[in-house]
N, C-alpha and C positions, 0 to 999 in steps of 0.2 A: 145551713145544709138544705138543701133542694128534695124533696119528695116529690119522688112523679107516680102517677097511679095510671095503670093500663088493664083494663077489661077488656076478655076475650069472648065473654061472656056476660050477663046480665047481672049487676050488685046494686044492692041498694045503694043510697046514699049514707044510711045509717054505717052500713059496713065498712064502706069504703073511709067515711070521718073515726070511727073506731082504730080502722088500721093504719092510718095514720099519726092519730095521738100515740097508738103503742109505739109506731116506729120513732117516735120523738122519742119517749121515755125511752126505748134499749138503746140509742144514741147514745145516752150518759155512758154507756161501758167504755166508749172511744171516742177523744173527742175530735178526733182527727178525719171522720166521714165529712166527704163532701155535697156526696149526693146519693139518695138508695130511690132504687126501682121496685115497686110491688105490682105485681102482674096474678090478677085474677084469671083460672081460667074453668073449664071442667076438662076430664078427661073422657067425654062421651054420655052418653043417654043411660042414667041408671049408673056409673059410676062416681069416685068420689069427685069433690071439690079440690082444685090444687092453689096455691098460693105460693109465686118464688119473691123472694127477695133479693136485692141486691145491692150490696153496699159499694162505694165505691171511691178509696183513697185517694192522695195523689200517686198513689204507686200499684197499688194492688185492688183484685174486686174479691169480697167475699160473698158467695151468692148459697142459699140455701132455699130449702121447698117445705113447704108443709101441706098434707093429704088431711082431710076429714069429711065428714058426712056434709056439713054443708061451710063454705065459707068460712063464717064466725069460726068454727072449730078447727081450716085450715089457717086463719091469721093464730092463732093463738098455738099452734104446732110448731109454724113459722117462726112464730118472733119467739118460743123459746131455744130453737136452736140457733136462730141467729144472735142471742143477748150471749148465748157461748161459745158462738165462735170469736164474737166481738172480746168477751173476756178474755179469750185465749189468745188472739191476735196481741190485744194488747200487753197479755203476760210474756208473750215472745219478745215483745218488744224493749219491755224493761229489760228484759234478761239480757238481748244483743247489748242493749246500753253499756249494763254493768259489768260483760265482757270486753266491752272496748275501753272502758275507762282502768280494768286492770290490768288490760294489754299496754294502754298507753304509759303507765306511771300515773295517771293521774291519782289511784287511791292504793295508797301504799300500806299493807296491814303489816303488823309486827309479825316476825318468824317465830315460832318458839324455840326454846334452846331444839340440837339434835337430838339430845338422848329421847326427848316426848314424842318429837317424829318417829323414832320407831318405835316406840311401845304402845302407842296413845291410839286406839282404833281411828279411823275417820268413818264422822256418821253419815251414809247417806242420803243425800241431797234429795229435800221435797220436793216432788215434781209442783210447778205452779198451774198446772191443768192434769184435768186425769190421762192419762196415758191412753191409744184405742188399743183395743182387743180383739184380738183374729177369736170368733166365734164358732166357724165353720171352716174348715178344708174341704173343698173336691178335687179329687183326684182322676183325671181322665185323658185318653190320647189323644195326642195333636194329627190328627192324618192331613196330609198334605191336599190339598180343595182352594179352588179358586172362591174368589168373595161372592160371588153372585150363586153359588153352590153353599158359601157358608149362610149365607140371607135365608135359603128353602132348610138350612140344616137346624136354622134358628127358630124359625116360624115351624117346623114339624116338632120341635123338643118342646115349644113352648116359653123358653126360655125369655132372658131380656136381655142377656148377655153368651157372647161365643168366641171362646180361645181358640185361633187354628194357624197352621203352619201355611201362608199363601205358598202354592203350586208354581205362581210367577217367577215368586220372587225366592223363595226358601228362606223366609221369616218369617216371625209372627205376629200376626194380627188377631186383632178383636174387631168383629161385629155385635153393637149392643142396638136397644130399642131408646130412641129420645123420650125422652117426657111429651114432645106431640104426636109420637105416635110411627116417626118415620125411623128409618135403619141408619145407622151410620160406621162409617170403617174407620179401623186405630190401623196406622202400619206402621212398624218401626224404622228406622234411617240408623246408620252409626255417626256415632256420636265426634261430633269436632273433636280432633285433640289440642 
């Protein structure tokens, strides 16, 4: 597995050999990483420390961020949501297994007689990672505003994100705030059939 390390900003050496050894150790959760990216950065003068990670399959990337007061405290924010995304990645992945392999015939379990099929509760199925949780609703209108009107509408709320109906196109889009600082547009397309 390949670690590469990218400073956008000023780390020690100490830091940087630290977050390294960590990202060996949260490896063990998959051993299927090929290569991860950690990317020191700050977010401005008097704000915090950011730290993303990025792991990276033969098929898929899983990239997370960790925020803290300095560095140290953003690798270790970091590498605990990446050891669970890594676990959970990999519990998706048993799981597909053990659905194809009873799709295929390959693992054939005994039926119980019918009369136990219907009397018999079935208990449900443990999730193998916690489930997320919607913790907040907003609720608010879409008024139809072109993107460069949603960008002043985003930067006066404050906001870091903005749901709106493009004016163009009569769809909807999101303008949110990146992690560097700059704007960026979601517009939706319909979808292949």
């Amino acid at each position: 597995m390949d670690i590469t390390i990218k400073a956008r900003c000023d780390v020690s050496p100490r830091i940087r050999q630290a977050a390294v050894q960590r990202v060996e150790h949260a490896a063990r959760f998959l051993d299927r990483l090929l290569a991860v990216e950690v990317v020191f950065a700050t977010e401005g003068v008097g704000r915090p420390a950011l730290v993303e990670l990025t792991g990276r399959t033969k098929r898929e990337r899983i990239r997370v961020e960790g925020r803290g007061a300095d560095h140290r405290a953003a690798v270790d924010v970091a590498i605990t949501r990446f050891e669970r995304q890594l676990a959970r990645h990999k519990a998706r992945g048993v799981t597909r297994v053990r659905r194809r392999g009873l799709r295929s015939g390959l693992v054939a379990a005994p039926l119980p007689p019918p009369s136990r099929l219907l009397t018999a509760p079935r208990p449900a199925p443990a999730p193998s990672w916690p489930a997320p949780r919607i913790t907040r609703t907003t609720r608010s209108a879409m008024p139809p505003m072109l993107p460069d009107e949603a960008a002043v509408q985003l930067e006066l709320l404050g906001s870091d994100i903005l749901v709106f109906r493009n004016a163009a196109t009569d769809r909807c889009s999101v303008v949110y705030r990146t992690s560097e600082g700059t704007l960026a547009l979601v517009e939706t397309v319909d979808a292949p059939v």
